[in-house]
C-alpha positions in Angstrom: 12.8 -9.5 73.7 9.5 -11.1 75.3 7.4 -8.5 77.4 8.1 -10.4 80.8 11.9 -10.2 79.8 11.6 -6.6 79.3 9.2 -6.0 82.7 12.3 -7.7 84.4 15.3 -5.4 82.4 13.3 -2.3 83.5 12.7 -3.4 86.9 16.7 -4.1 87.4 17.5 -0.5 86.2 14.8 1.1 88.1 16.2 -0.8 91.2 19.9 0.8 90.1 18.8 4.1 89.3 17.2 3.7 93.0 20.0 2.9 94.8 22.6 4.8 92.8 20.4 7.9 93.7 19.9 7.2 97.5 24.0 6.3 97.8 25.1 9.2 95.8 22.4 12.2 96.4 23.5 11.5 100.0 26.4 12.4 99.5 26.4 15.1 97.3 24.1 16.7 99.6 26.1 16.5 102.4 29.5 17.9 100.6 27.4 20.9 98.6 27.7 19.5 95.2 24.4 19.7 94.1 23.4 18.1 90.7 23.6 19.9 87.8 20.4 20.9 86.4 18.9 19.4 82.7 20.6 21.6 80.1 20.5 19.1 76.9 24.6 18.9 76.6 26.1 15.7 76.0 29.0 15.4 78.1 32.4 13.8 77.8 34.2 11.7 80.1 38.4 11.8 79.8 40.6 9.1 81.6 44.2 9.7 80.5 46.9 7.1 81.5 50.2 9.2 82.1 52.9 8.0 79.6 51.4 5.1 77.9 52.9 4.9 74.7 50.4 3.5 71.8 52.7 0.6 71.0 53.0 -0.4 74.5 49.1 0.2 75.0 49.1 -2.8 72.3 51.2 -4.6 74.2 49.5 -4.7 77.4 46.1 -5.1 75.6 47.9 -8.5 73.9 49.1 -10.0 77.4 46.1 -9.2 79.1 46.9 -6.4 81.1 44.0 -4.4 80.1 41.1 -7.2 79.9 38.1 -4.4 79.9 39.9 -1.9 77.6 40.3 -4.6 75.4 36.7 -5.8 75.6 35.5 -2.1 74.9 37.9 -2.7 71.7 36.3 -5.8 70.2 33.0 -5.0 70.8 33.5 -1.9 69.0 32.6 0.7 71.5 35.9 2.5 71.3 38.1 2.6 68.3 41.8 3.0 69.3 43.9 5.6 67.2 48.0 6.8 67.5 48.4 10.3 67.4 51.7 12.6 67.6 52.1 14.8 70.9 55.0 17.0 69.0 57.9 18.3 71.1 58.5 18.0 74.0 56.6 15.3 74.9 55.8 16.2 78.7 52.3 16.5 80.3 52.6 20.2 80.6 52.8 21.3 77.2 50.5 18.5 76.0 47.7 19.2 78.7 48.0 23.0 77.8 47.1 22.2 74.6 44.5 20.0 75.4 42.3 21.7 77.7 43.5 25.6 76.0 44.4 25.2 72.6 47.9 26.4 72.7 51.2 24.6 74.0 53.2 27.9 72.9 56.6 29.0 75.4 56.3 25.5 77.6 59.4 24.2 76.2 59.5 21.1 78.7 59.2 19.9 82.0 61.9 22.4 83.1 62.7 25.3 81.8 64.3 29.3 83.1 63.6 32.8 82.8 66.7 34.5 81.9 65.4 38.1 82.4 63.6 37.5 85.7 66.4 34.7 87.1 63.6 32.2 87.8 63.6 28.5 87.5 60.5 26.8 86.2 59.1 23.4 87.3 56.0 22.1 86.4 55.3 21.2 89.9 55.4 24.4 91.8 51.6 25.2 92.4 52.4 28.9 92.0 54.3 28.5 88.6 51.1 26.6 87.3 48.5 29.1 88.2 50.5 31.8 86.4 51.0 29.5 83.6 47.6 28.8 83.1 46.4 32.5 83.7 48.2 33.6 80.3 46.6 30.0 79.1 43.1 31.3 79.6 44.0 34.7 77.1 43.5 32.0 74.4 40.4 31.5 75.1 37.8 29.2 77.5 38.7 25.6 78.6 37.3 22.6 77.4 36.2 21.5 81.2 33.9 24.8 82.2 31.2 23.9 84.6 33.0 20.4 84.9 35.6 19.0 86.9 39.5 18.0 87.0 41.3 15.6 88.6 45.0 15.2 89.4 46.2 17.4 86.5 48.4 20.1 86.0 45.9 22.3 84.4 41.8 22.5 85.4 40.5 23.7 82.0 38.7 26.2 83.6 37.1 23.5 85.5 34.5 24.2 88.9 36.4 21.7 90.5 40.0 20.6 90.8 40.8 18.6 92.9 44.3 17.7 93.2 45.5 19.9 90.4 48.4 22.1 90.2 47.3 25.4 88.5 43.6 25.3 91.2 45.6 25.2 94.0 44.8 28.0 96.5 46.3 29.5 99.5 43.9 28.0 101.1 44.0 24.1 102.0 41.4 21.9 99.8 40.1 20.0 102.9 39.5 23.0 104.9 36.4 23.8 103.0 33.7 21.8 103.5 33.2 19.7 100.6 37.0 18.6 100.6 36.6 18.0 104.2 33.4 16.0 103.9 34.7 14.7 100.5 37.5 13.3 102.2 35.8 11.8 105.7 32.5 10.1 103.6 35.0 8.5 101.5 37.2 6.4 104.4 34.2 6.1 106.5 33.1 3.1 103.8 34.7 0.1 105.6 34.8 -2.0 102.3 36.3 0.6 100.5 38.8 1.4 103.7 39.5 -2.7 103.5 39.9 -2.7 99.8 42.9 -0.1 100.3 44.5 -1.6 102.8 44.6 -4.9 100.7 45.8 -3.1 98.0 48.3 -0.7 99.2 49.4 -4.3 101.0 49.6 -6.4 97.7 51.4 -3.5 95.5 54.0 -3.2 98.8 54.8 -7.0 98.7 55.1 -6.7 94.7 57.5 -3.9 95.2 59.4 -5.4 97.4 59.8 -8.5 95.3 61.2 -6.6 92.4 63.5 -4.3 94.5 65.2 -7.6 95.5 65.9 -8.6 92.2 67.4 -4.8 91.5 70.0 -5.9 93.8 71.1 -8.1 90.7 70.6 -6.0 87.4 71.5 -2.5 86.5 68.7 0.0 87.9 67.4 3.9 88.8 66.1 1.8 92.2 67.1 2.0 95.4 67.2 -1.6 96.5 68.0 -0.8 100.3 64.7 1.9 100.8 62.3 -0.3 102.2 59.9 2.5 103.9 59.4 4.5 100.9 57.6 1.8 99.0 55.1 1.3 101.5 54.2 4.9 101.5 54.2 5.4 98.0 51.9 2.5 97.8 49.4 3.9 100.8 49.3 7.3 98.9 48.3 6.2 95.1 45.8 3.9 96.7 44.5 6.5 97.9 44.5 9.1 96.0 43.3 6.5 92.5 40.6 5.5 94.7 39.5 9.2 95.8 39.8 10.4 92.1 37.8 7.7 91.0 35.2 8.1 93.4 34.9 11.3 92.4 34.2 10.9 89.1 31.5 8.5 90.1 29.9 10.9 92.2 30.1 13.6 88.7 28.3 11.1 86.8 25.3 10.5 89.4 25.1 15.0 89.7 25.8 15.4 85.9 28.8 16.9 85.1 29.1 18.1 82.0 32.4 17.3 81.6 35.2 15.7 83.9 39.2 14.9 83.3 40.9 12.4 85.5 44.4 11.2 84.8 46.0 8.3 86.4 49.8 9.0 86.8 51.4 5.7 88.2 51.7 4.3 84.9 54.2 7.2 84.2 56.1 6.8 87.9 56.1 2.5 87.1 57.7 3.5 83.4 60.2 5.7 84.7 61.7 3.4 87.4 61.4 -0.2 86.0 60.4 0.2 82.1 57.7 0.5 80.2 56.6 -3.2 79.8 58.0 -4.6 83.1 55.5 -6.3 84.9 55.8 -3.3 87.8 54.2 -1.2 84.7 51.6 -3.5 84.2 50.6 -4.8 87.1 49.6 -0.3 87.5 47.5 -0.6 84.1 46.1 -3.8 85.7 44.6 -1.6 88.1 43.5 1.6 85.9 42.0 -0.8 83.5 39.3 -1.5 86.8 38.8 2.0 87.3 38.0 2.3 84.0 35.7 -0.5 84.2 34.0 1.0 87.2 33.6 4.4 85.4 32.1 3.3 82.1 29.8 0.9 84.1 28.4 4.0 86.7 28.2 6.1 82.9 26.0 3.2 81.5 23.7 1.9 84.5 22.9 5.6 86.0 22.7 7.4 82.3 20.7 10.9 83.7 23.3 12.8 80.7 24.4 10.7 78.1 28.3 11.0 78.3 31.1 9.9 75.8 34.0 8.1 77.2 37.7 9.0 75.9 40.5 7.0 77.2 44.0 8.9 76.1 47.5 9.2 76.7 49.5 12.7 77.0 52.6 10.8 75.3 54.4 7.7 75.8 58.0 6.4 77.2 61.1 5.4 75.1 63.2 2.9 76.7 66.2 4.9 77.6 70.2 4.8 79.1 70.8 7.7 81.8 73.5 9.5 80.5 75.6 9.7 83.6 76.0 5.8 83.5 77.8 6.2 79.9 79.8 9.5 81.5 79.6 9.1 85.3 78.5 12.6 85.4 75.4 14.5 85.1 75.1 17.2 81.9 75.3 19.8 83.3 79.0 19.4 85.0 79.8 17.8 82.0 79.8 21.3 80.9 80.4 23.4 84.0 84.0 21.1 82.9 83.9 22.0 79.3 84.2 25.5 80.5 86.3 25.9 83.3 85.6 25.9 87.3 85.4 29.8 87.5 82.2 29.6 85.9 79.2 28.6 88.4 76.8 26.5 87.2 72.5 25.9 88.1 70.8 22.3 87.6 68.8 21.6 89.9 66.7 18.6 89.1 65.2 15.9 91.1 63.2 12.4 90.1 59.2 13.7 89.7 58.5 11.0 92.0 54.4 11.7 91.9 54.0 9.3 94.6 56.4 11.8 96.8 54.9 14.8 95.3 51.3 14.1 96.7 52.7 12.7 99.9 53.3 16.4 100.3 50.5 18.0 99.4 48.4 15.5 102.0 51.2 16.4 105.0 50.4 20.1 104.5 46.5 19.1 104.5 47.2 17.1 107.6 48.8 20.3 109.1 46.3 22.4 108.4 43.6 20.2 109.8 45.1 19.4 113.2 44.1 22.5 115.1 40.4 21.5 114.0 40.3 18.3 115.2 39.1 16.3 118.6 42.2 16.1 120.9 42.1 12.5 120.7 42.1 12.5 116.5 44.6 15.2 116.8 47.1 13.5 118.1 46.8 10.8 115.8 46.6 13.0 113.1 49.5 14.6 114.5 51.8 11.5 115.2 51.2 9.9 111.7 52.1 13.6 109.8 55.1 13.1 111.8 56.2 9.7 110.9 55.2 10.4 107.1 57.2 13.7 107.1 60.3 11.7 108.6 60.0 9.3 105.4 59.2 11.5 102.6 62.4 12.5 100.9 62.6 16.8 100.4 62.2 18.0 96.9 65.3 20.0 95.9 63.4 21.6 93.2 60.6 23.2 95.3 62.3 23.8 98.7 66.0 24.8 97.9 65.4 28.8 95.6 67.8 31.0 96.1 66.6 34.0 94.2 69.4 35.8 94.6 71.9 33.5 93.5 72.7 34.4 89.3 74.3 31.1 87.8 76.5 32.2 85.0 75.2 28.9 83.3 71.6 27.3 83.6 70.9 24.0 82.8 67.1 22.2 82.9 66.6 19.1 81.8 63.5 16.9 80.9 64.0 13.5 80.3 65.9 13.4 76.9 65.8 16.7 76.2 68.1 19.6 77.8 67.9 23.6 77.6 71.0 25.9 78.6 71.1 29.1 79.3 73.9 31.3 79.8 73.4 34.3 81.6 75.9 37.0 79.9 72.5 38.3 78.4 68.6 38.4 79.2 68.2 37.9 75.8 68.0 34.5 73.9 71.5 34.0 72.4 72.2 32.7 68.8 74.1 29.6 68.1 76.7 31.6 66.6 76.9 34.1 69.7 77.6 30.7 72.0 80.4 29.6 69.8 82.1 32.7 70.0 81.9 33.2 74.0 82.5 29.9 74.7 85.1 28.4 72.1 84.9 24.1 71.9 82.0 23.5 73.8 79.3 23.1 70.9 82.1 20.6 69.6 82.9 18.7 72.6 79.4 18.7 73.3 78.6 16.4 70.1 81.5 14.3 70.6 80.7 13.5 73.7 78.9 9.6 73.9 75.1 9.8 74.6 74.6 13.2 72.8 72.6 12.8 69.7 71.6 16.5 68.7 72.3 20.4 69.3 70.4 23.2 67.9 70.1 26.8 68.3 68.8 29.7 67.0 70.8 31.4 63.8 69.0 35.0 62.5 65.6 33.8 62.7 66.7 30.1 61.6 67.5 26.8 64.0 70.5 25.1 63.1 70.3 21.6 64.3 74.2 19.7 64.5 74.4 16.0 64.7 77.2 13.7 66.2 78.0 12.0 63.1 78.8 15.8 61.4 75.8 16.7 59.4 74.2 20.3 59.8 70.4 20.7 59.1 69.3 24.3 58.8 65.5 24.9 59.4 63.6 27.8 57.9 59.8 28.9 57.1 58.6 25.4 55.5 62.3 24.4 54.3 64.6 21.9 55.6 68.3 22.1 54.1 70.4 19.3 54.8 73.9 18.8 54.4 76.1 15.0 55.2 74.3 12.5 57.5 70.6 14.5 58.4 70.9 14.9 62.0 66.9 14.9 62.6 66.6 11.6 60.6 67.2 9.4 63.9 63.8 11.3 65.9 61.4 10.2 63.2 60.3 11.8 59.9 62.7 14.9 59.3 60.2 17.3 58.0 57.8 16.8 61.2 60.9 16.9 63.3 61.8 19.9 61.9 58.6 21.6 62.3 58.8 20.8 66.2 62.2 21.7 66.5 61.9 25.0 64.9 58.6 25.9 67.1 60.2 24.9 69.9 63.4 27.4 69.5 60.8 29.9 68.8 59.9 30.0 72.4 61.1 32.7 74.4 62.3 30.6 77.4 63.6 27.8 75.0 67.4 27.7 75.7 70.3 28.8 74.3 70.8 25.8 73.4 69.0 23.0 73.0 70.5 19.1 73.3 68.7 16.0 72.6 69.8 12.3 74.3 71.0 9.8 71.2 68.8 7.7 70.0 70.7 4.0 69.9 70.5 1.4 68.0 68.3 -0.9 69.6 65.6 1.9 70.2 66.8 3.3 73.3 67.4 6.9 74.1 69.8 8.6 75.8 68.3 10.9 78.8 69.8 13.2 81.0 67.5 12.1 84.2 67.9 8.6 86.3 65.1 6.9 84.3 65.1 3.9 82.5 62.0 4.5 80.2 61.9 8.5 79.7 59.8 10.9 77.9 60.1 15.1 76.8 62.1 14.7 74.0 61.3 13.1 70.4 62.0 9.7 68.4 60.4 6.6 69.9 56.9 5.8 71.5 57.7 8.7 73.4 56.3 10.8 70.5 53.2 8.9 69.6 50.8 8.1 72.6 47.2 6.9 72.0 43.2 8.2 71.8 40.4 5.6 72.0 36.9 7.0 71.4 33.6 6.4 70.3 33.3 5.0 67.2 30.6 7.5 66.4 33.1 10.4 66.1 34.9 8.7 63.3 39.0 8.6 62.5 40.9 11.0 64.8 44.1 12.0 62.9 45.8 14.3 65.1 49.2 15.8 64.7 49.7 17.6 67.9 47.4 17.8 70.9 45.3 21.2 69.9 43.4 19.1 67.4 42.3 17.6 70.1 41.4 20.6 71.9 39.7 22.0 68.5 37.4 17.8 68.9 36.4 18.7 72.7 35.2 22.3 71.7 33.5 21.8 68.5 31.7 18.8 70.1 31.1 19.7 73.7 30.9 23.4 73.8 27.8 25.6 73.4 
């Protein structure tokens, strides 16, 4: 490089270091987020795509879903690696792990507390704070003095914005660097215009495909033509506030921020996993990506590495109530007669709905604070919203003092169920005895593939087609057909299945969806791509990182808890 040519590089980044620090000081300024000050740390930079699967990461890399991804691939900036997520393969047990170290008694995304009578949802605010109190007894998140962005868990992070477990009595936009936050953000008009084109654009393509629904078998409603629109305003906006937000770490010098982008997941669920829906929500992620590696290279102040993961993937799947017209749990509320009252409570995860919510309760909150003129906008539009948001049974309709004499919580293909004769976990054997048939109509029933339960400190794992697998300490006996051979390598399915069923709030029993022929699974939600079981892509998501760390092998997420600490933390 000539000495002119090199004048001119260093004048270009002196001009982008310039502006960067007059656009972003501002603003940090005026929402009290200082910048951190020079402490020598490297920091680390985690974007995580909700549900991508590793082999359909390769697919939308080869149709050109991901063009920047990709690019980061061939040029060798990022080395792409599978890696196995375990059971069950749900973002709450696999973030645990990730940002704590330990995934141990979150046996899915549902799950009950026999002794205590409680249902468990991993989206009940209150539920994740406690969770990730006893989380923090294992020792110090991976995201201290950093910050977290639309996750379940903040890994100890200073701020969490949009995350579960951080969640406060308080509202976030109250205080005023969510407030500020917030206002700075839509006062950009080309931002504000590039939301309203895109919430605009991602309407009309939903629309499009929910007329072709009307035509093909589908989890869609083809007839809800307000929804869309809403769920398209609020992922705008929140993908563009998270983003933004990381940019704004990057200028003050986070030492380490988590974002995850969870439309991908939503997409998966309701119109499959390569359905151009799904990919047309990569499409987009794929820019953000782009605009956060680009801020991380132009405005380097701490020199940060840049992960791009998945929690887990989605298998293609068949509900189960299309192959019995009934959900699983009356299935065997029937099983066992109509004396017997049964809990299962479950509704879609719908994220889109989910922060709808959490914005109409910020909306609430702010209206007695506002200009009489604003406040009755504000006011009017929290209105209409709340009229076209759908409620969540799971979080609105507790009855504490209601004791079901059978519990049943579902996550995608795998179920737990619990029957409340005891507080105490029951054995395989026990259930046999008090309830005579079921375990066997249970496995001759189409779209059940497994049942296990505990057996004097063994699992014993029953397939359809007869065989019995009994699962100690590092041995795996066998007998016919090997019922864990249809989930992926016995030995490692084993090894999940029997920590699983060591959890104290595993069920009493535990069912897993079939796995057909043709690669799908059976689940017991309305989902045609589903995840929180094992077998399929739903087990093996994905980890592209710098090539200087070398070949990540990990079995389970806490290896990659054990990478973050060993290489970030001081």
């Amino acid at each position: 490089m000539s000495w002119d040519t090199r004048r001119i590089v260093d004048l270009l980044r002196g001009g982008l270091r310039l502006y960067y620090r007059r656009k972003y000081g501002a603003l940090a300024r005026r929402i009290g987020r200082p910048r951190v000050g020079e402490d020598g740390r490297r920091g680390f930079i985690v974007v995580q795509i909700d549900g991508l699967a590793y082999a359909h990461l390769l697919h939308a890399l080869q149709s050109g879903a991901m063009p920047y991804l990709r690019r980061l691939l061939s040029e060798h900036r990022l080395h792409l690696f599978p890696w196995r997520c375990g059971l069950p393969s749900s973002t709450p047990a696999v973030q645990a792990a990730i940002m704590f170290g330990t995934r141990y008694d979150i046996p899915g995304f549902r799950w009950y507390d026999k002794r205590n009578r409680v249902a468990i949802v991993a989206k009940r605010p209150d539920q994740m704070r406690l969770i990730q109190r006893r989380l923090r007894r294992n020792g110090r998140g991976i995201l201290a003095g950093g910050s977290s962005y639309v996750n379940l868990f903040d890994g100890d992070a200073d701020l969490a914005l949009f995350t579960l477990s951080a969640f406060h009595p308080q509202r976030f936009f109250e205080s005023v660097r969510g407030m500020g936050l917030l206002v700075l953000f839509l006062l950009s008009p080309i931002r504000s215009l590039r939301m309203v084109g895109m919430t605009l654009w991602e309407y009309i393509r939903t629309l499009f495909w929910r007329l072709v629904a009307f035509f093909r078998p589908t989890v869609v409603r083809p007839y809800d033509m307000v929804s869309p629109l809403l769920a398209s305003a609020v992922n705008t906006l929140f993908t563009e506030v998270q983003t933004f937000g990381v940019l704004l770490d990057i200028y003050r010098r986070v030492p380490a921020i988590y974002t995850n982008y969870n439309t991908y997941d939503e997409m998966a669920h309701l119109w499959g996993t390569v359905h151009p829906m799904a990919l047309g929500t990569l499409r987009d992620i794929d820019r953000r990506i782009r605009q956060i590696d680009r801020m991380r290279k132009r405005y380097p102040t701490r020199p940060y590495d840049l992960f791009v993961l998945s929690d887990h993937g989605n298998t293609p799947s068949v509900p189960f109530s299309w192959l019995t017209r009934r959900s699983l749990g009356r299935f065997i509320a029937e099983q066992l007669g109509e004396r017997l009252s049964l809990g299962e409570v479950f509704d879609y995860p719908g994220y889109s709905v989910a922060k709808a919510r959490y914005l109409l309760e910020e909306l609430e909150a702010m209206e007695d604070r506002l200009p009489t003129g604003l406040w009755r906008v504000a006011r009017a539009l929290r209105q209409y919203v709340d009229r076209h948001v759908p409620p969540d049974r799971e979080v609105e309709a507790y009855n504490m003092e209601r004791r079901e004499d059978v519990v049943v919580r579902v996550s995608g293909p795998l179920a737990h169920v619990y029957f409340n004769v005891t507080a105490r976990p029951l054995e395989l054997i026990e259930v046999a005895l008090l309830y005579p048939h079921l375990v066997d109509r249970l496995l001759e029933t189409e779209g059940i593939g497994l049942l296990a339960g505990r057996g004097r400190g063994r699992v014993v794992a029953l397939g359809w087609e007869g065989g019995t697998a009994v699962i100690d300490e590092g041995r795996l006996e066998a007998e016919g057909k090997n019922p864990l051979a249809p989930y992926g390598e016995p030995e490692w399915v084993a090894r999940e299945l029997r920590r699983l069923l060591s959890f104290p709030h595993a069920g009493d029993l535990v069912i897993l969806g079939r796995m057909l022929e043709d690669g799908r699974t059976v689940t017991f939600e309305e989902q045609v791509a589903t995840h929180g079981g094992i077998g399929g892509p739903q087990s093996e998501p994905f980890i592209a990182a710098p090539t200087e760390i070398g070949p990540i092998s990990a079995d389970g997420p806490e290896a990659l808890h054990h990478l973050f600490r060993e290489r970030y933390s001081r």
